[in-house]
C-alpha positions as CSV (number, residue, x, y, z in Angstrom):
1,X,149.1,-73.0,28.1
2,X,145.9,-71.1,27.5
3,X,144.2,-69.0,30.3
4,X,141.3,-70.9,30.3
5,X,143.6,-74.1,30.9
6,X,145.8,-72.1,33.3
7,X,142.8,-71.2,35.4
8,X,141.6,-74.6,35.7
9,X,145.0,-75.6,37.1
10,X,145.5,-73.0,39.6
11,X,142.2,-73.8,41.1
12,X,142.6,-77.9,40.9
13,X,145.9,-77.0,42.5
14,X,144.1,-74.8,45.2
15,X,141.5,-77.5,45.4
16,X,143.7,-80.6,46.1
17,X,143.5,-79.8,49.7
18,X,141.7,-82.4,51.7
19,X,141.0,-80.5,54.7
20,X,138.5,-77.5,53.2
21,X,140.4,-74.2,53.9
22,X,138.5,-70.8,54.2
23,X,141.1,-69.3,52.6
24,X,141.3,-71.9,49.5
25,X,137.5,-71.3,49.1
26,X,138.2,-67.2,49.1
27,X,141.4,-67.1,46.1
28,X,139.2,-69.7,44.0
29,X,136.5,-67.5,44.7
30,X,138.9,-64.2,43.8
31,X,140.0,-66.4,40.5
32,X,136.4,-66.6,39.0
33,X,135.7,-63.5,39.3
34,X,138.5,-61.7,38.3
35,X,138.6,-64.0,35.5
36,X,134.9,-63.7,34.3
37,X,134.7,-59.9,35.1
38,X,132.1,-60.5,38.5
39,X,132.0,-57.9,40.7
40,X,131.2,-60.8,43.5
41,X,131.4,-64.6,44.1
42,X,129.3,-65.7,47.2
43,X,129.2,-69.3,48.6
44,X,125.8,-69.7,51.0
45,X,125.5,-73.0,53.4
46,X,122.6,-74.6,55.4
47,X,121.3,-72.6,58.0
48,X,118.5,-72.3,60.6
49,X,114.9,-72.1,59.5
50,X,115.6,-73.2,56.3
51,X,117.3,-70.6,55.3
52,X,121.0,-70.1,53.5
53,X,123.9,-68.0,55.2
54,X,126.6,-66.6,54.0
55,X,129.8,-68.2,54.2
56,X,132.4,-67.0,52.4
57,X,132.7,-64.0,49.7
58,X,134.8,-62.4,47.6
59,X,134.1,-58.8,46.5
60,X,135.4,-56.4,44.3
61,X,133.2,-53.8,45.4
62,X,131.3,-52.0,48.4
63,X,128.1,-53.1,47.6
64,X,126.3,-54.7,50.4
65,X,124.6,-58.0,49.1
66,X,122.6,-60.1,51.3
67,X,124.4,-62.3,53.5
68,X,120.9,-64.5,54.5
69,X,118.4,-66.2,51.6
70,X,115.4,-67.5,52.9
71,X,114.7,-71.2,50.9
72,X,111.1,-70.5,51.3
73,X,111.3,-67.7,49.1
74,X,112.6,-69.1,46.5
75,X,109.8,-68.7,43.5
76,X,108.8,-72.6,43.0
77,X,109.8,-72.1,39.4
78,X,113.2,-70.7,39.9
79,X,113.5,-73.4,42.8
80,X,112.7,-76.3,40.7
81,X,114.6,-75.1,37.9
82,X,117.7,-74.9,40.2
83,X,117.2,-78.3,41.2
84,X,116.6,-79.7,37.7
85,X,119.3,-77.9,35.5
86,X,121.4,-77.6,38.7
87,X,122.7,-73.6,37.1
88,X,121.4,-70.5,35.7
89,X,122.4,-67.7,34.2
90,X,120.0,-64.6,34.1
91,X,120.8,-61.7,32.4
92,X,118.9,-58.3,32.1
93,X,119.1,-58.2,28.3
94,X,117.2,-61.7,28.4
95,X,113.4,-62.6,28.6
96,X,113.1,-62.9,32.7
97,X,110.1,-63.5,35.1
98,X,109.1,-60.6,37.5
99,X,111.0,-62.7,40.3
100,X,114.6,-63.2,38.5
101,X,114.5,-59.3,38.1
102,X,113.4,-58.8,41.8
103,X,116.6,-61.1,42.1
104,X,119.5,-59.5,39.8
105,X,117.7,-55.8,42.0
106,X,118.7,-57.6,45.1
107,X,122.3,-58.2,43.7
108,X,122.6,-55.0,41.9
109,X,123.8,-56.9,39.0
110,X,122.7,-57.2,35.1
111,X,124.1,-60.8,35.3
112,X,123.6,-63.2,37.8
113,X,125.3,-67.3,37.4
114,X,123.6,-69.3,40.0
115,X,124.8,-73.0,41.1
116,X,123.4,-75.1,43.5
117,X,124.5,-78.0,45.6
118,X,121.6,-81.2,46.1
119,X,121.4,-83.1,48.8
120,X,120.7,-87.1,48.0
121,X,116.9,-86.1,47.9
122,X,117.4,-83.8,45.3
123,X,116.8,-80.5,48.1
124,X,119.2,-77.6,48.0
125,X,121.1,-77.0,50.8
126,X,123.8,-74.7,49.4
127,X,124.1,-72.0,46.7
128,X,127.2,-70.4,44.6
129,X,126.2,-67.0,43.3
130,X,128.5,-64.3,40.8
131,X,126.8,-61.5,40.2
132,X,128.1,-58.6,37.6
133,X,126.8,-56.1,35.7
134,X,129.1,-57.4,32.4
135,X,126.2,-58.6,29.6
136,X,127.8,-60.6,26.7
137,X,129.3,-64.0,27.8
138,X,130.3,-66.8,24.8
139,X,129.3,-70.2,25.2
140,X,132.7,-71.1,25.5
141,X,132.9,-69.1,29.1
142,X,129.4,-70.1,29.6
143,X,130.9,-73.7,30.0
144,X,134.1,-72.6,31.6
145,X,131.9,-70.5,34.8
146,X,130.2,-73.9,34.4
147,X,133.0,-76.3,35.3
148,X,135.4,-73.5,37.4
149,X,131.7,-73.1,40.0
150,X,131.4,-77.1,39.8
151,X,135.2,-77.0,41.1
152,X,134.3,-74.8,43.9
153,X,131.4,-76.3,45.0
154,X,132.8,-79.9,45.4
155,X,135.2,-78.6,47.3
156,X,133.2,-76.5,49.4
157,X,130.8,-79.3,49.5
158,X,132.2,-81.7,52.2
159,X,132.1,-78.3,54.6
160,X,128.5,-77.5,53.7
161,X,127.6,-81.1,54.4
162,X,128.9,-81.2,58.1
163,X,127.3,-77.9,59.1
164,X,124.3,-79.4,57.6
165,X,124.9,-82.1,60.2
166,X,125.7,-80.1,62.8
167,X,121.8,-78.3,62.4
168,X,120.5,-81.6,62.4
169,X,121.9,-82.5,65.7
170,X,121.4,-79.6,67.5
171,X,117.6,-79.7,66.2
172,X,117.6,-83.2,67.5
173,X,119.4,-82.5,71.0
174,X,116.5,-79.2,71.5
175,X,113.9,-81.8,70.9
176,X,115.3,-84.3,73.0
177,X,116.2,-81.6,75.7
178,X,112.3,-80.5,75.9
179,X,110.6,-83.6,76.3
180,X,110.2,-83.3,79.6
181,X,111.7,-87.3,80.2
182,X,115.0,-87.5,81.6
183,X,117.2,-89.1,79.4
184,X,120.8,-90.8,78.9
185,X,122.3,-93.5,76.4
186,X,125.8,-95.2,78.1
187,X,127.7,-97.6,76.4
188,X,126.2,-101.7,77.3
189,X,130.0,-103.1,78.2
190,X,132.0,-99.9,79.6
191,X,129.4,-98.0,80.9
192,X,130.9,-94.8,79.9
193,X,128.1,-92.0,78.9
194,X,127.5,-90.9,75.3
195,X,124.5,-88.9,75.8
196,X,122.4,-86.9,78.3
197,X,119.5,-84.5,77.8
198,X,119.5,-80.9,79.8
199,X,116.9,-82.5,82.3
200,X,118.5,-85.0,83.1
201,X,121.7,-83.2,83.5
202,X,120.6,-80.1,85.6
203,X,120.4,-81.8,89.0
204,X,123.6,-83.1,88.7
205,X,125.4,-79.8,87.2
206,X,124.9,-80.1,83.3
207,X,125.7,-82.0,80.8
208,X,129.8,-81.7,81.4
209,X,129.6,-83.7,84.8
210,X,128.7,-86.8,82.5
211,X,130.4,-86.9,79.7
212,X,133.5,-88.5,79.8
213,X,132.4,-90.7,83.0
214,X,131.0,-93.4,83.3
215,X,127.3,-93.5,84.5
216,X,127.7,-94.9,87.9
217,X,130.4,-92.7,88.5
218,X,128.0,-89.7,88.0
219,X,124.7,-91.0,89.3
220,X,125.7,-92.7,92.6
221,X,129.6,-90.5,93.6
222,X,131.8,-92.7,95.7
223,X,130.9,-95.9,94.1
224,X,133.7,-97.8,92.9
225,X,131.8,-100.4,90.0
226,X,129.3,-100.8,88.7
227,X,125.3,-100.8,90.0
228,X,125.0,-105.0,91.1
229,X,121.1,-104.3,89.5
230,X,123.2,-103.4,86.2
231,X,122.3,-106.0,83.4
């Protein structure tokens, strides 16, 4: 076996994991870039403000590298190309715009491989970046960083989806909590509550005094049923 068919074992081996595993994410990480010569790999998810955090790293240096990327600043060329070709490489020794210098400067590196991962309408919502300062890389490793980064993000993707979720809730729940109307959904046939807004729930003692109950339980104590006005 060859290293470049040994490497793409270990990391479907690593990868076979249903349940995404920091860890898992953080030795495939470690194997791309030992094996490529990258100084760092970095995996950024969905964050607040539209904006990219950090969520895992591996590093073979002390560098400090950003851990935030603002989407907004993403030069509409570079962005679009992202989206389109779905992974660039930019090295130093190549024809670059002003702004892919600006962003090998920002990772102290003369070679940057970029990935990103698409949401269903085509918006990115997570990035893979190795950054190095090695120059000369053969179309045959070219295709390799290619598939190896494809390997990591489809495993990683299933995490970046949920926190994605998780944003949009909370975004939802802040509107919801400062509309000024009380609010709460219970279920039609057992009456048990699946939502309250923080209105609603202040008078009563917050949100934890009505989930898990049902709403009669928590609206009018000592009742034993159901309201009789209760369709």
């Amino acid at each position: 076996m060859n290293l470049q068919d040994e490497l793409i074992l270990r990391l479907a081996t690593l990868f076979a994991d249903q349940q995404v595993q920091l860890d898992n994410v953080r030795q495939g990480q470690q194997l791309i870039t030992n094996y490529f010569g990258f100084d760092i790999s970095l995996v950024y998810e969905p964050g607040l403000n539209n904006q990219l955090s950090e969520m895992s790293r591996y590093s073979n240096t002390k560098k400090e590298y950003p851990k935030i990327l603002a989407l907004n600043n993403l030069e509409e060329e570079f962005n679009n190309r992202l989206i389109y070709e779905g992974f660039l490489m930019l090295n130093k020794n190549d024809e670059l715009s002003d702004y892919e210098l600006k962003l090998l400067d920002m990772f102290d590196a003369k070679t940057l491989y970029v990935e990103s991962v698409l949401d269903d309408n085509d918006r990115i919502f997570g990035i893979v970046i190795n950054a190095g300062n090695r120059i000369a890389y053969s179309n045959e490793e070219f295709n390799l960083l290619h598939i190896t980064d494809a390997m990591l993000i489809k495993y990683t993707s299933f995490n970046l989806y949920k926190k994605r979720l998780r944003l949009a809730q909370k975004s939802l729940e802040k509107i919801l909590d400062n509309t000024g109307i009380d609010i709460y959904v219970n279920d039609f046939n057992t009456h048990d509550i699946l939502y309250v807004n923080e209105s609603m729930a202040s008078p009563y003692g917050g949100k934890d005094k009505f989930m898990g109950n049902k709403c009669w339980q928590v609206l009018f104590p000592g009742q034993k049923g159901p309201c009789e006005f209760c369709p």
